[in-house]
DRENLOBA-90779 format. One record per residue: residue in one letter; x negated, y negated, z of N, C-alpha, C, O, CB in turn. Coordinates in Angstrom, 3 decimals. Glycine has a CB too. Example, Ala and Ser with C-alpha at 12.3 -4.5 7.8 and 13.67 -1.06 7.14 Angstrom:
2
rest:n.x:n.y:n.z:ca.x:ca.y:ca.z:c.x:c.y:c.z:o.x:o.y:o.z:cb.x:cb.y:cb.z
a:-13.190:5.690:7.800:-12.300:4.500:7.800:-13.200:3.300:7.800:-14.236:3.319:8.465:-11.308:4.473:9.046 .
s:-12.850:2.250:7.080:-13.670:1.060:7.140:-12.900:-0.030:7.870:-13.409:-1.138:8.039:-14.084:0.598:5.725 .
This chain:
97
rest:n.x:n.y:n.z:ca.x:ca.y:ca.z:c.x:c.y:c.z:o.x:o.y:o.z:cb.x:cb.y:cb.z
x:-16.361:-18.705:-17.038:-15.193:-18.158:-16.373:-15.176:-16.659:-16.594:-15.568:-16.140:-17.640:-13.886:-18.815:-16.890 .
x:-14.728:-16.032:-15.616:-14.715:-14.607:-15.523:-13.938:-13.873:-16.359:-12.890:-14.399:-15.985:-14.394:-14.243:-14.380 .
x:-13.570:-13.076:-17.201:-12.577:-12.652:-17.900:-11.712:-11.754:-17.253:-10.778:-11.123:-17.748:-13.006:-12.170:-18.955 .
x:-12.189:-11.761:-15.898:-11.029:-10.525:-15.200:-9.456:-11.301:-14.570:-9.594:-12.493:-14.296:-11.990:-9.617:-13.487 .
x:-8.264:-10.806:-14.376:-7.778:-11.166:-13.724:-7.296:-11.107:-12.541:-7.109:-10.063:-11.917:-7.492:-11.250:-14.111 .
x:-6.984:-12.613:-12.021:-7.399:-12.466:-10.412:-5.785:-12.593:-9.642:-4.909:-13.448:-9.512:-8.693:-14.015:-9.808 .
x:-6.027:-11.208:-9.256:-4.278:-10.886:-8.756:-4.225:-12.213:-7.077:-5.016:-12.289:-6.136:-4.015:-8.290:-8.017 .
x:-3.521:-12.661:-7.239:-3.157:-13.627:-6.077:-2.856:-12.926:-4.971:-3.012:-13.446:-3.866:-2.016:-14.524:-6.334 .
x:-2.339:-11.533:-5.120:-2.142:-10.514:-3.582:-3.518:-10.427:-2.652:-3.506:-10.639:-1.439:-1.761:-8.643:-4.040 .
x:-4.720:-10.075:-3.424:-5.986:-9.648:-2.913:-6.319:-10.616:-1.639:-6.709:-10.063:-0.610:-7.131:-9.724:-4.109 .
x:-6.211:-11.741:-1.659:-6.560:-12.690:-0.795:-5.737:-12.409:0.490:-6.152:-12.662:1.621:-6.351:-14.057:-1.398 .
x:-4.494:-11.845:0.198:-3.483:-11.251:1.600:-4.314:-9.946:2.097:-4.782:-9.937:3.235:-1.565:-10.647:1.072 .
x:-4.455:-9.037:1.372:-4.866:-8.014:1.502:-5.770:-7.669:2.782:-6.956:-7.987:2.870:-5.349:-7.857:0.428 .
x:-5.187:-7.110:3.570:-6.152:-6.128:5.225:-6.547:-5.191:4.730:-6.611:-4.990:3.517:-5.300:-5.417:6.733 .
x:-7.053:-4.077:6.065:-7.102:-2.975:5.698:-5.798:-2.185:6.400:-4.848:-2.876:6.768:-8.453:-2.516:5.970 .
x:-5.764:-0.705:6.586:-5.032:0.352:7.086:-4.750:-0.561:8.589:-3.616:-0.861:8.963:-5.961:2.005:7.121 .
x:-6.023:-0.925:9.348:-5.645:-1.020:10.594:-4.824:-2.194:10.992:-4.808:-2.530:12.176:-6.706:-0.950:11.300 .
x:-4.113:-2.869:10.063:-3.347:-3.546:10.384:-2.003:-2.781:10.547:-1.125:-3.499:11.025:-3.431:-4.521:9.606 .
x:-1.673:-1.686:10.311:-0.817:-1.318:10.869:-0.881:-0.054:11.526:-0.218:0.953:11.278:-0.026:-1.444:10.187 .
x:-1.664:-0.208:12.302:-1.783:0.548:13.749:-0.831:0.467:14.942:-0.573:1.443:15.646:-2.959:0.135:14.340 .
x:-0.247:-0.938:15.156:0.423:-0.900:16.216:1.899:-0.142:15.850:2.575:0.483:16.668:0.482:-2.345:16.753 .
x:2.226:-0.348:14.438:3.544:0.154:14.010:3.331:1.919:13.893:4.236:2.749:13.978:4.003:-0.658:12.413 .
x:1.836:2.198:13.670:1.831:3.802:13.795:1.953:4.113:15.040:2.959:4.798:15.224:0.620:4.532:13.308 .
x:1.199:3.847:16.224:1.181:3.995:17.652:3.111:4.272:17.893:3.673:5.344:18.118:0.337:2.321:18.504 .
x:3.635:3.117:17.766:5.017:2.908:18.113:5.651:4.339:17.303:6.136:5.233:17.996:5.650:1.234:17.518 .
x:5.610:4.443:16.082:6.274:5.382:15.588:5.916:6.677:15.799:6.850:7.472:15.695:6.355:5.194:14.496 .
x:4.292:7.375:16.205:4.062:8.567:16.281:3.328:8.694:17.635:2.823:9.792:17.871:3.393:9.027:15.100 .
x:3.168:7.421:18.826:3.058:7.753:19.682:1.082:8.394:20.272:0.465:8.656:21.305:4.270:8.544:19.508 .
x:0.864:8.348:18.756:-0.571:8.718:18.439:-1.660:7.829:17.483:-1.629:7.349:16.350:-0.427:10.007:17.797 .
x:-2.460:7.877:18.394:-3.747:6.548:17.209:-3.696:7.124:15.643:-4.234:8.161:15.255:-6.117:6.692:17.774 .
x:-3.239:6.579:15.176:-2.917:7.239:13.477:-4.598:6.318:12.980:-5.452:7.096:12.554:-0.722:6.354:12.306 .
x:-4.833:5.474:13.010:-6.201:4.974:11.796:-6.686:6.000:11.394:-6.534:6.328:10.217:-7.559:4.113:12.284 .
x:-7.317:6.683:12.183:-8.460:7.542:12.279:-8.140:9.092:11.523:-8.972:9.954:11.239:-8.816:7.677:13.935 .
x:-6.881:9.119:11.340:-6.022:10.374:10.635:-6.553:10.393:9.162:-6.418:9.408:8.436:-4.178:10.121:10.633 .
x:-7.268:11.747:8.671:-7.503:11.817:7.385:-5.876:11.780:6.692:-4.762:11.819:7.216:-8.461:13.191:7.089 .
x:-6.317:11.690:5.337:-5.194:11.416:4.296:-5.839:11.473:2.864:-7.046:11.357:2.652:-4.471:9.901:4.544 .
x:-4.728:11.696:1.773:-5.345:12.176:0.809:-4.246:11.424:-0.027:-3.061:11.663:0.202:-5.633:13.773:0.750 .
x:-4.646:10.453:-1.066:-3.351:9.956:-2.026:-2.888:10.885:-3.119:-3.674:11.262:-3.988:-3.703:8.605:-2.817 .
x:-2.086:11.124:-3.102:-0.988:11.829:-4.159:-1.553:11.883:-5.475:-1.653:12.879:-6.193:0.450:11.011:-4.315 .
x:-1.986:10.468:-5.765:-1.993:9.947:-7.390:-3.268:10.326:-7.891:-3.565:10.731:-9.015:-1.819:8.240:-7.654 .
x:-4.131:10.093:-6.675:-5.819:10.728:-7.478:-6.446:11.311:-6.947:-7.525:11.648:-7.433:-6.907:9.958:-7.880 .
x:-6.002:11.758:-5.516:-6.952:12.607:-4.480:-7.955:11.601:-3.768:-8.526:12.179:-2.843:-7.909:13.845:-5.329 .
x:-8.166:10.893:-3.842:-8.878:10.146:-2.817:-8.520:10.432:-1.416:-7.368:10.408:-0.984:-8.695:8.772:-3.030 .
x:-9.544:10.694:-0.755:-9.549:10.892:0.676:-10.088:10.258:1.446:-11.051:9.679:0.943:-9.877:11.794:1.007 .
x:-9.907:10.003:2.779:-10.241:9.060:3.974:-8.997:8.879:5.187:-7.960:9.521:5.352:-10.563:7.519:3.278 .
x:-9.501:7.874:5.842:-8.763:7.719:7.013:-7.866:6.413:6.685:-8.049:5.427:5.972:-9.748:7.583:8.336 .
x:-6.668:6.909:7.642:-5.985:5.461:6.589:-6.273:4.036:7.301:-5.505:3.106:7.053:-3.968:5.515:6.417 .
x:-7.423:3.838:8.227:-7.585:2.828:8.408:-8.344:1.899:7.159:-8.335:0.679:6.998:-8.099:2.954:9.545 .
x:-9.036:3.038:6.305:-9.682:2.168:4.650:-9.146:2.249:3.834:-9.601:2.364:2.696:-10.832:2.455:3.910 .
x:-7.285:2.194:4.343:-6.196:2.312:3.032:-6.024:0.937:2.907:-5.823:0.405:3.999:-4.612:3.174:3.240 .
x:-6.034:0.030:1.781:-5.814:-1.073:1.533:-4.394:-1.739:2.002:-3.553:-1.330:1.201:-6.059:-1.073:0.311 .
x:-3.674:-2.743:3.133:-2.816:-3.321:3.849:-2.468:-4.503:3.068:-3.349:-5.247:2.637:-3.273:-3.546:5.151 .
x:-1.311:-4.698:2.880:-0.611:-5.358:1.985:0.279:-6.067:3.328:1.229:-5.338:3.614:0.191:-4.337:0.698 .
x:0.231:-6.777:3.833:1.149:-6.997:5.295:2.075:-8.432:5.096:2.777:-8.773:6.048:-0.079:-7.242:6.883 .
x:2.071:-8.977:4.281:2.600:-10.487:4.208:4.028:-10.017:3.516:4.578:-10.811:2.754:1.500:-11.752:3.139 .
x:4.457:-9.098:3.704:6.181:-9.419:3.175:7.108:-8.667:4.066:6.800:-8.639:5.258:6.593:-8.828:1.464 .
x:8.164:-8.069:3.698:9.215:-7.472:4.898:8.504:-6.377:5.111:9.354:-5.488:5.147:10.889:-7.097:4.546 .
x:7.608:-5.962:5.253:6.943:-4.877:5.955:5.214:-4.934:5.508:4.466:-5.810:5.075:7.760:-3.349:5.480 .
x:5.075:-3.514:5.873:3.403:-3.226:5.395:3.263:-2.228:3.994:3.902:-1.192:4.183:2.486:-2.277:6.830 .
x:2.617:-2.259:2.676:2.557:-1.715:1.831:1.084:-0.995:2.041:0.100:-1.714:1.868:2.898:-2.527:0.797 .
x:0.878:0.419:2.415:-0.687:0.960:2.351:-0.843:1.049:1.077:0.205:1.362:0.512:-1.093:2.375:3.036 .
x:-1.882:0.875:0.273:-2.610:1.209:-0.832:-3.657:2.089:-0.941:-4.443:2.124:0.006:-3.002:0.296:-1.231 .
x:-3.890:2.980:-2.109:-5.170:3.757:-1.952:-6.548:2.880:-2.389:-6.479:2.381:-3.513:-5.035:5.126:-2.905 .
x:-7.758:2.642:-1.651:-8.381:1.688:-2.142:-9.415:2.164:-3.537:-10.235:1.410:-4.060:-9.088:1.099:-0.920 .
x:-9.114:3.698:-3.994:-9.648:4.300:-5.058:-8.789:3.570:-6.674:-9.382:2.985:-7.580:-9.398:6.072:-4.715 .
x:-7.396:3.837:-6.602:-6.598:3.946:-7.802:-5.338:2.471:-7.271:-4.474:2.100:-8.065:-5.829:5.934:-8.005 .
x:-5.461:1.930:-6.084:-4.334:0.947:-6.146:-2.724:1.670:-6.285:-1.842:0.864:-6.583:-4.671:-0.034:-7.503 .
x:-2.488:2.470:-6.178:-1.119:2.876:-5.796:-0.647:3.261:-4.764:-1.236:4.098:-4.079:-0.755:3.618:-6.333 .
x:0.458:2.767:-4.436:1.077:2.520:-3.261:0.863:4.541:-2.864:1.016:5.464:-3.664:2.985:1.577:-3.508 .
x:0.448:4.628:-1.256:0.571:5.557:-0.344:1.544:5.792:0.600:2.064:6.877:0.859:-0.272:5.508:0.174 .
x:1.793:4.570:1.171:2.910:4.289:2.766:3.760:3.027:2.360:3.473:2.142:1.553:1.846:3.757:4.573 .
x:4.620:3.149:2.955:5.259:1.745:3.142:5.913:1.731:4.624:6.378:2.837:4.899:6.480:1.436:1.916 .
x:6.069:0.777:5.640:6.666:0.718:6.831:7.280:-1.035:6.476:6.838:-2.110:6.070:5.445:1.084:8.288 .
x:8.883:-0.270:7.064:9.565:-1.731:7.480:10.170:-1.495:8.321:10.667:-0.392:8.549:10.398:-2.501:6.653 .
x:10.320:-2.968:9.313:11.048:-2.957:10.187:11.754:-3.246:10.362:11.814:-4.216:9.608:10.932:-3.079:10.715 .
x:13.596:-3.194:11.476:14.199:-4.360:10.987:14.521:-3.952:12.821:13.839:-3.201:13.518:15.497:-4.506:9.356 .
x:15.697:-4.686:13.213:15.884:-4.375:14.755:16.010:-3.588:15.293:15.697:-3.452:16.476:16.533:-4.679:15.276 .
x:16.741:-2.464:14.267:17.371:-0.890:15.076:16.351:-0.137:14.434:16.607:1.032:14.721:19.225:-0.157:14.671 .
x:15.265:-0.172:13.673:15.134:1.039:12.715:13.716:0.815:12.409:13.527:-0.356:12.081:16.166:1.079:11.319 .
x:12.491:1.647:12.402:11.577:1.462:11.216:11.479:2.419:10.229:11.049:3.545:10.480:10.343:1.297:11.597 .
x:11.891:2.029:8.965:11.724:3.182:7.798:10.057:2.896:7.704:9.310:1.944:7.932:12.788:2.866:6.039 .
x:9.934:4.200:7.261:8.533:5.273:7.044:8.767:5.343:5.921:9.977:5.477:5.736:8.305:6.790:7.732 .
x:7.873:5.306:4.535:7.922:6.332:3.427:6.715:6.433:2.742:6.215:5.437:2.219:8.946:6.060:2.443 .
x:5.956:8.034:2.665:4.770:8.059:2.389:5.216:9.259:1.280:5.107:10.433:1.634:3.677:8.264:3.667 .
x:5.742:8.917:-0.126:5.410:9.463:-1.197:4.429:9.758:-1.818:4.437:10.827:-2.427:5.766:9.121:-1.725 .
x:3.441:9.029:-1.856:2.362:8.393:-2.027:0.878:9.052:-1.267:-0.267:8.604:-1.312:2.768:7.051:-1.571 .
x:1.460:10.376:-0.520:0.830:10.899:0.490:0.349:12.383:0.208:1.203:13.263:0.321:1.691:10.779:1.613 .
x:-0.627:12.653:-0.061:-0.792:14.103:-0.393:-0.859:15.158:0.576:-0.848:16.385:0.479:-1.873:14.250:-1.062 .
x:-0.951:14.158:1.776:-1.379:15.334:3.306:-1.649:13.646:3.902:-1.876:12.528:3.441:-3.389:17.008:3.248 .
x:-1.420:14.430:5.428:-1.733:13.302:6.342:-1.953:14.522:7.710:-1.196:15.461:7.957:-0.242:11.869:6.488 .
x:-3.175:14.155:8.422:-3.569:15.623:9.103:-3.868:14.749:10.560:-4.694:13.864:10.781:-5.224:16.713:8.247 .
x:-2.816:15.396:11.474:-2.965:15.146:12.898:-3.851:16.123:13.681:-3.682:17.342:13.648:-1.646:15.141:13.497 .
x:-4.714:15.563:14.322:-5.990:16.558:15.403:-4.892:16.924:16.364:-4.185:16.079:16.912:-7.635:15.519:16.407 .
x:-4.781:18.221:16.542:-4.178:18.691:17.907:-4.530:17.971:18.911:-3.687:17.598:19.727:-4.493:19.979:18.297 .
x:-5.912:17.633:19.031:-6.255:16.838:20.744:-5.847:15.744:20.849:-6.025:15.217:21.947:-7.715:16.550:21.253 .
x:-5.137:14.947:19.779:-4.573:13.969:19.767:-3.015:13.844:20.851:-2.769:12.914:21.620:-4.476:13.850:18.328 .
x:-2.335:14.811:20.654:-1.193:15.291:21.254:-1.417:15.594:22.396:-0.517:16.046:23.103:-0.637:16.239:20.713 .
């Protein structure tokens, strides 16, 4: 038996591009493909290889370097809260717009 332990989330676990359709909706722009940089350790990439946490009242992004939360999106009927503490930069291409 392995001596590591085996977090029961991992098996839920997507990537970034599971929440693409909720970026589209909110910024109107293909967000995956958007560099980003996590807060906590500098890891950089696109947040489509941010680790997706999607099985509860919203989507939790993760950095897939250090495991701490980057984004969170929830939805409810009137509203989607956004919150990217967790965010060191998030960089939109002008030609995107």
């Amino acid at each position: 038996m392995d001596d590591l332990e085996i977090d029961p989330n991992w098996d839920l676990m997507l990537d970034g591009n599971a929440a693409a359709g909720l970026f589209q909706e909110m910024f109107a722009v293909e967000m995956t493909a958007c560099p980003t940089a996590c807060a906590w350790c500098g890891q950089q990439g696109q947040i489509g290889r941010l680790l997706a946490f999607a099985h509860a009242p919203g989507i939790v992004l993760r950095c897939p370097n250090c495991m701490n939360v980057m984004m969170r999106i929830v939805e409810t009927n009137e509203t989607i809260y956004f919150e990217a503490s967790g965010v060191a930069y998030l960089a939109f291409e002008r030609s995107a717009w």
